[in-house]
C-alpha positions as a printed NumPy array, in Angstrom:
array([[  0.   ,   0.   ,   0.   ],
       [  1.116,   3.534,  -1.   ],
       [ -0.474,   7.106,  -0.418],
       [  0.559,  10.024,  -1.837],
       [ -0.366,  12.904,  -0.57 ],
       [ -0.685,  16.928,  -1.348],
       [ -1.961,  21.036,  -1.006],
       [ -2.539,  23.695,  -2.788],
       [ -1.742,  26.567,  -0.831],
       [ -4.377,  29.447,  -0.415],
       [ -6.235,  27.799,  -3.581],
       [-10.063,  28.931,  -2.693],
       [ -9.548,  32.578,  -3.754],
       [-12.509,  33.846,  -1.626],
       [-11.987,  32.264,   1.656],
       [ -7.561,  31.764,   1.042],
       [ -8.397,  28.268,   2.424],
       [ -6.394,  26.191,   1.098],
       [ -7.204,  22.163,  -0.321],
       [ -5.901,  18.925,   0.848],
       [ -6.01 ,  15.552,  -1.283],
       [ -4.367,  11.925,  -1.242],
       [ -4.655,   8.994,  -3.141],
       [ -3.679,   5.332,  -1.656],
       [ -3.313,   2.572,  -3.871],
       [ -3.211,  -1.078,  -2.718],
       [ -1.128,  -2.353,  -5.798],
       [ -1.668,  -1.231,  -8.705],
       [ -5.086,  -0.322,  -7.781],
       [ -6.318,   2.802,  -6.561],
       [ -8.3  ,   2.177,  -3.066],
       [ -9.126,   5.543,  -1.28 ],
       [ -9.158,   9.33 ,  -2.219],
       [ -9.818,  12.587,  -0.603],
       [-10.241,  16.096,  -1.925],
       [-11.496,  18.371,   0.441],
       [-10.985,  22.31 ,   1.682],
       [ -8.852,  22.584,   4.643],
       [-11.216,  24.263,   7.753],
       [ -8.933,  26.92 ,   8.577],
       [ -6.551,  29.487,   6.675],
       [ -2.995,  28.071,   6.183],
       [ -0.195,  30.506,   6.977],
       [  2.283,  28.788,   5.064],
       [  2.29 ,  25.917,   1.826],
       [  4.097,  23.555,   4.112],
       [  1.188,  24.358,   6.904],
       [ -1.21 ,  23.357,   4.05 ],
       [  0.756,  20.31 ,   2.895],
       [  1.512,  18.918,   7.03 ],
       [ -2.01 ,  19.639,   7.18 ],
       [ -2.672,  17.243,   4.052],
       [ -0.247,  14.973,   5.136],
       [ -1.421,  14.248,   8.61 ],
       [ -5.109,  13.825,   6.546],
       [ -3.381,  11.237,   4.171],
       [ -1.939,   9.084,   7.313],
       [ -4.966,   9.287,   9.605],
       [ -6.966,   7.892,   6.14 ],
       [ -4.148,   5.675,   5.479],
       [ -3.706,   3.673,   9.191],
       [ -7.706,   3.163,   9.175],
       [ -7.2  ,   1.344,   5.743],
       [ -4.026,  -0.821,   7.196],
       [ -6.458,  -1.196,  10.167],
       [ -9.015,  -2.393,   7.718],
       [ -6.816,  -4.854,   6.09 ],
       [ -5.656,  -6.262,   9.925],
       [-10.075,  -6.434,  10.384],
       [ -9.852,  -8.689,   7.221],
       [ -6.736, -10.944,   8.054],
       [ -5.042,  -9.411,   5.854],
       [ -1.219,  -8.142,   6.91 ],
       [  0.836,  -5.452,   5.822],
       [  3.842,  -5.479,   8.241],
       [  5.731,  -2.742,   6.971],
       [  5.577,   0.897,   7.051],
       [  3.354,   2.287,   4.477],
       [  4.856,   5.134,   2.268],
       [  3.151,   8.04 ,   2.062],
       [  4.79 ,  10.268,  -0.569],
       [  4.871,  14.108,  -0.431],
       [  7.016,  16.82 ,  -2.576],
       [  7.106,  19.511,  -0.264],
       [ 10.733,  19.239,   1.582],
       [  9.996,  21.896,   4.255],
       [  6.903,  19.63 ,   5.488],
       [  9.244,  16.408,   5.372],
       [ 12.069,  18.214,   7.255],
       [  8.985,  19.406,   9.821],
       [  7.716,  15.706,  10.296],
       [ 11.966,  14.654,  10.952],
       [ 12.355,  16.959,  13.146],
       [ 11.928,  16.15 ,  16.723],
       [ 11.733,  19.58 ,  18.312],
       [  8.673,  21.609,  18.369],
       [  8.96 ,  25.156,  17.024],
       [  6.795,  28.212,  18.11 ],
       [  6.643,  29.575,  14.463],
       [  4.443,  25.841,  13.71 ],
       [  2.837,  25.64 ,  17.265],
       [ -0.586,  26.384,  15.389],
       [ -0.494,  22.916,  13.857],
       [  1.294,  20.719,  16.849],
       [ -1.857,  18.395,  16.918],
       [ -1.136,  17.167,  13.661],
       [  2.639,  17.19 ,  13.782],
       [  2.409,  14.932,  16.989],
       [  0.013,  12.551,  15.549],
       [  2.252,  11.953,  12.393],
       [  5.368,  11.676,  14.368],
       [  3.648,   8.807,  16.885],
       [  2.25 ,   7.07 ,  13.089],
       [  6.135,   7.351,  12.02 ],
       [  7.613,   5.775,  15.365],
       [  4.698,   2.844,  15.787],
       [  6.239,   2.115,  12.093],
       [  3.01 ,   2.265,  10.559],
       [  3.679,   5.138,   8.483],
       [  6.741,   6.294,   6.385],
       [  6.957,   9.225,   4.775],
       [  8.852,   8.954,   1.379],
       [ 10.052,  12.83 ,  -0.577],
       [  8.516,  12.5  ,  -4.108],
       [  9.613,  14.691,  -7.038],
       [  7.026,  17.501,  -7.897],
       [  6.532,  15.904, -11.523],
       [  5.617,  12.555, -10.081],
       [  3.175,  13.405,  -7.272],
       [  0.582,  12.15 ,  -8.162],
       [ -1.638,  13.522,  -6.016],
       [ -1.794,  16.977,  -7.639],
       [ -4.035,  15.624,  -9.618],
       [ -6.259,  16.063,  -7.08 ],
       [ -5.237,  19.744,  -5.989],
       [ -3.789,  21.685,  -8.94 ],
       [ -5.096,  23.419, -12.383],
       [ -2.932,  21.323, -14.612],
       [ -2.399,  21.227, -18.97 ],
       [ -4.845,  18.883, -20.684],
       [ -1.416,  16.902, -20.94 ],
       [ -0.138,  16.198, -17.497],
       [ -3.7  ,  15.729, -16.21 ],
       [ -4.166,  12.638, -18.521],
       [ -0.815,  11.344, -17.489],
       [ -1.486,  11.53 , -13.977],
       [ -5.584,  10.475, -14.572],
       [ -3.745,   7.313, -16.066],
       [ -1.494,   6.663, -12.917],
       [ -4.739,   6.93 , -11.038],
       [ -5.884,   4.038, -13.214],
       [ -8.998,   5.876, -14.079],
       [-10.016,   5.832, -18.055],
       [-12.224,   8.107, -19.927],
       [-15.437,   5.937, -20.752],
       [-15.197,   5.894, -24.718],
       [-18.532,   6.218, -25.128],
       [-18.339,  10.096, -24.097]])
């Protein structure tokens, strides 16, 4: 199992909120998906991606839970990908700054996912999240590239 996971930042131009969404494939196959608007105003993109990435790994240990519920194992740490390096560097590092107190909830609960080894999270270059897909205005181009990863086709009969 794999999730990848991103923001916009700021995307909703009336409210500034910005959007989370992931995407978790077991396989090949593409299992779970989220878009929605984050509830408050992000200060920062990498406050909008932790945010997204703590969303991603919450959705992510319910579906390993899931799996467990159906005897099914999956003993290793599951990689959750995510291209923003200031949001990676935030969930490696151990001490707690006041400039990201605002979102210590969710830093905490991705650091205790990351020590139970349930969750791993993997740096992904931009061009092969997948996820943005799910949270950027892309060309005609790159969205069909990515729509493919997702495994989703365009019914031929529109």
């Amino acid at each position: 199992m794999r999730t990848y996971s991103d923001a916009d930042w700021a995307g909703d131009h009336a409210s500034r909120k910005s959007t989370s969404g992931f995407c978790t494939f077991l396989g090949d196959t593409l299992v779970s998906w989220s878009v929605k608007r984050q509830s408050t105003v992000a200060r920062s993109s990498t406050e909008a991606e932790y945010r997204a990435l703590a969303a991603a790994a919450a959705d992510t240990i319910w579906l390993k839970r899931l799996l467990a519920d159906f005897q099914i194992k999956h003993d290793t740490p599951i990689d959750l990908f995510c291209d923003n390096t200031s949001a990676i560097a935030l969930v490696n590092n151990p001490i707690f700054h006041a400039r990201t107190k605002h979102i210590e909830i969710d830093h905490r609960f991705v650091r205790d996912q990351i020590q139970q080894n349930l969750i791993n999270i993997v740096p992904i270059c931009t061009t092969d999240q997948i996820a943005h897909i799910l949270t950027k205005p892309l060309s005609n181009t790159r969205f069909q590239l990515l729509r493919s990863k997702l495994t989703v086709t365009q019914d031929p009969s529109i």
